[in-house]
N, C-alpha and C positions, 0 to 999 in steps of 0.2 A: 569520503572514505568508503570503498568498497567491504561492505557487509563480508560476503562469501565467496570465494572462487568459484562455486557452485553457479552453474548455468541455467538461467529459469525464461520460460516460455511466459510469452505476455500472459496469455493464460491462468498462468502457475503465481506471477505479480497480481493479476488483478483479485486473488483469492489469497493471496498471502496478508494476514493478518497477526503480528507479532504481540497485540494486546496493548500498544505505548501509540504516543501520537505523532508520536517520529512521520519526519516526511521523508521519501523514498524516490528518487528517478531508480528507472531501471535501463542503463544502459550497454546496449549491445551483450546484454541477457545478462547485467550482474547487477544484481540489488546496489543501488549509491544513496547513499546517507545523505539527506541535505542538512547541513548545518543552518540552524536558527539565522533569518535576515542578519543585519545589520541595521539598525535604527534609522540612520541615515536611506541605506538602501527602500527602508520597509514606507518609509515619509515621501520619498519621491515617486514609489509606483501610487502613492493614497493619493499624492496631489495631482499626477499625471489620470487618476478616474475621475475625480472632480473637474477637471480640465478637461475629459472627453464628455463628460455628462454636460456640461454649457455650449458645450457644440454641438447638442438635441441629441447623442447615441442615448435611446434609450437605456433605463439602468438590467433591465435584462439582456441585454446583449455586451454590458460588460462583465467580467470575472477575472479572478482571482483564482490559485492555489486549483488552478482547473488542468488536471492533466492531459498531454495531446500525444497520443500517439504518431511517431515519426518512424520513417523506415530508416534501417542498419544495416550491417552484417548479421546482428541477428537483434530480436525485439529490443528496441525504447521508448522508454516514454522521456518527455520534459517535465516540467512545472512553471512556466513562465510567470515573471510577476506580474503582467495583467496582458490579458487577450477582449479583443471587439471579435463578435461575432455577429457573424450575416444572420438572417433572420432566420434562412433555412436551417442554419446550427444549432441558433436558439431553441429553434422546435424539435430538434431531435435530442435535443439534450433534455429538453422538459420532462419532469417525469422519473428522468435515470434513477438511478439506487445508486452508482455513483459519478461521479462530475469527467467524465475523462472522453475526451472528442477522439472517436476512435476510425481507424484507415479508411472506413467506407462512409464515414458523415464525411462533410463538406468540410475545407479547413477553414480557421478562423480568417478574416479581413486582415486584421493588426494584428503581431504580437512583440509584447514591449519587455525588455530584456534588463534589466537594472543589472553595471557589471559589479559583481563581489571582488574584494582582494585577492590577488596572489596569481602565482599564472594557470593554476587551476584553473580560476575564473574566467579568467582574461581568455584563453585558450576555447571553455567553453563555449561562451557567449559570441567571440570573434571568429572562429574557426567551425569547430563541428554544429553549434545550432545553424552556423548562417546554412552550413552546404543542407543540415537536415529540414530546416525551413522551407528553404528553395524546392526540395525533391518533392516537399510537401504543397508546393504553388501558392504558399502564403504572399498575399500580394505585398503584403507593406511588414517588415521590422523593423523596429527600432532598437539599436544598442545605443541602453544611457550609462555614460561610463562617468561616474563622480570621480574616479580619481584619477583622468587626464580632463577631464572638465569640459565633455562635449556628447553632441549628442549624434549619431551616425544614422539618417535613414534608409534603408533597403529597400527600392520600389523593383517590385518583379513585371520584368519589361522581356516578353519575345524569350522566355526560359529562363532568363537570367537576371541578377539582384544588381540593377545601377546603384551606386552608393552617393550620400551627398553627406558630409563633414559639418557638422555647425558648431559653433564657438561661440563665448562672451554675448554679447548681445543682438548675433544674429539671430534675425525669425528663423524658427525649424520652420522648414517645407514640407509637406505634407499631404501625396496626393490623395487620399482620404480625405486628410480635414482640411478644404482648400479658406476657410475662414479663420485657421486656426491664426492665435494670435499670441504668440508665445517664445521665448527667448531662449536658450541654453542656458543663463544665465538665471533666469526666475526656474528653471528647473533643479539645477544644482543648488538652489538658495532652499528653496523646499524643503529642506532638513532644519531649517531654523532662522 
């Protein structure tokens, strides 16, 4: 739900504090409301960290609720549900006052996109993140979509996002985690 028609500079977002703990994308300059996960949603990005954390990322270079500045039409940010970062991001991020990887830090390795209902969602996650991702040279996304029951990897190849489709009990591929050992199927079960 867009807060204001009012047009705000990254700037003017990263100093905007309305006193509640409400979480906020700002896209293409308009304050957006993010509604509370979804349980389901909120259990698949927790088990997808513990799943990176057994495949040695160490725990500072995973996060959470970390905002990334992407270019627009005019300022956004994301919120992605979990991001790997390179080491060099770790270290610039050390320290901040707040969490948000901004256009001149390096971007994240991975970032994992859990889809929400409705075609807000769907639209988000499949559409405007992939192209705002890509502009950004995120090498790897991932869209986990619990409600077609698969999981879609984005590897950025030569500018552009090759995509690979997994289902049921196929291994996600992963050229990041080439040991990963893990199913579309134990990802969606993740919720319970």
């Amino acid at each position: 739900m867009t807060l204001t028609s009012q047009q705000m500079t990254l700037l003017e977002y990263l100093n905007y504090d309305d006193g509640t703990d409400t979480l906020y994308e700002l896209v293409n300059g308009e304050l957006v409301i993010m509604p509370p996960e979804s349980e389901l949603n909120r259990r698949i990005a927790m088990f997808l960290l513990v799943c990176f954390l057994q495949q040695g990322i160490p725990a500072y270079r995973l996060t959470q609720k970390t905002e990334l500045v992407v270019s627009g039409s005019r300022a956004t940010t994301r919120l992605p549900d979990l991001m790997v970062l390179s080491e060099e991001l770790a270290t610039a991020l050390e320290g901040a006052n707040r969490s948000t990887v901004m256009m001149d830090m390096p971007p994240p390795e991975l970032v994992v996109e859990v889809v929400s209902p409705g075609k807000k969602g769907i639209d988000r996650d499949y559409r405007y993140k992939r192209s705002e991702y890509a502009a950004r040279g995120i090498a790897e996304y991932w869209i986990v979509d619990p409600i077609e029951g698969r999981v879609t990897v984005l590897e950025w190849v030569e500018g552009l996002y090759e995509e690979r489709v997994f289902q049921g009990n196929e291994p996600i591929v992963s050229p990041m985690l080439p040991n990963l050992d893990l199913t579309c199927e134990r990802v969606m079960n993740a919720g319970g």
